[in-house]
C-alpha positions in Angstrom: 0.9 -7.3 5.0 -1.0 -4.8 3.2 -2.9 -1.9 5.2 -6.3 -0.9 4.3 -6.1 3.0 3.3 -9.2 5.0 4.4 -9.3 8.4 2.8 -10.4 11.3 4.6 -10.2 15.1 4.1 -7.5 15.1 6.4 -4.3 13.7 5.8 -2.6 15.5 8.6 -1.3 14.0 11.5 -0.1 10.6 9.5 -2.1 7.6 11.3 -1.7 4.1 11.6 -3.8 1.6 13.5 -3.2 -1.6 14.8 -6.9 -3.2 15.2 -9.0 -6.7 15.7 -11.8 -6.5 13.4 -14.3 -7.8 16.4 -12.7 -5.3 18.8 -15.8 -2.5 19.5 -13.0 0.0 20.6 -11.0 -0.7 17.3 -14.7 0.1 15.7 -15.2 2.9 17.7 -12.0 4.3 16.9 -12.1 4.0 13.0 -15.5 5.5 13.1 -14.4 8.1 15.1 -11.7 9.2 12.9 -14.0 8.9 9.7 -16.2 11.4 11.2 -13.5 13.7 11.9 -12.7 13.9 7.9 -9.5 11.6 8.9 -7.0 9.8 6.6 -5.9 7.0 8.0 -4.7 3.2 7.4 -5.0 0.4 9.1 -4.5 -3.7 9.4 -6.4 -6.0 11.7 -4.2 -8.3 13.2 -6.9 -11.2 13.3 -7.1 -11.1 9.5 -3.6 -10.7 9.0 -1.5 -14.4 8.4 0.0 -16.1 11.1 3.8 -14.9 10.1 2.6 -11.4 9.3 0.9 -11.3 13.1 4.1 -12.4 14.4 5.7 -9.3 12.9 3.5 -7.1 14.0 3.9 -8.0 17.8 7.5 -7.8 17.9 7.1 -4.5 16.2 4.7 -3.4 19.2 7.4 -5.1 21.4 10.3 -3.1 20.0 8.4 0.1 20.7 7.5 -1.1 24.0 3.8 -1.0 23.3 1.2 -3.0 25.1 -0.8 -5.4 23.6 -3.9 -3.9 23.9 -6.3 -2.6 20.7 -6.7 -0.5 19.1 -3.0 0.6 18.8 -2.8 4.4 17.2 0.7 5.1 15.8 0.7 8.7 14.9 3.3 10.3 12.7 5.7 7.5 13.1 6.4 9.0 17.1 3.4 9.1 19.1 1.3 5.7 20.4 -2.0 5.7 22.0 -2.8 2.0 23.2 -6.7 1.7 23.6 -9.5 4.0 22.6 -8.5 7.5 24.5 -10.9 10.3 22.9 -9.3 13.0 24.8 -5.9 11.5 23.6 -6.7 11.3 20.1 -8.2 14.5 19.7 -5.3 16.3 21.1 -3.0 14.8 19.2 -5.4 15.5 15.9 -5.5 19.1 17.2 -1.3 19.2 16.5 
């Protein structure tokens, strides 16, 4: 599975997503963090192969995250499950 790297001015907190590429949260989000100068990568699970999907949802399992996109990891610790601005700009504000 290879991530898609977005650059950004930003680099600081490290982000991952989690999205569906016909998810308008999941857009939202990216956009979001592209206008806020953010680095980030990412991997839609729809485009992602069958085995490769599998492994990313028992790797949401194992971190007890629900199954709902777009998935935030940030800085390997924190997860924000959904589109939460107030969420993701706090934890940008760290």
């Amino acid at each position: 599975m290879n991530p898609v790297k977005v650059d950004g001015n930003r680099s600081k907190p490290k982000l991952f997503l989690y999205t569906l590429s016909t998810c308008g949260w999941c857009k939202k989000t990216k956009e979001y963090l592209r206008e806020n100068g953010m680095a980030y990568e990412y991997v839609d699970v729809d485009k992602v192969t069958k085995d490769d999907q599998k492994e990313v949802i028992t790797e949401l399992k194992k971190i007890n995250v629900p199954l709902a996109f777009p998935i935030i990891i940030i800085d390997d610790e924190q997860v924000i499950s959904g589109f939460k601005k107030q969420a993701i700009e706090e934890a940008l504000a760290k």
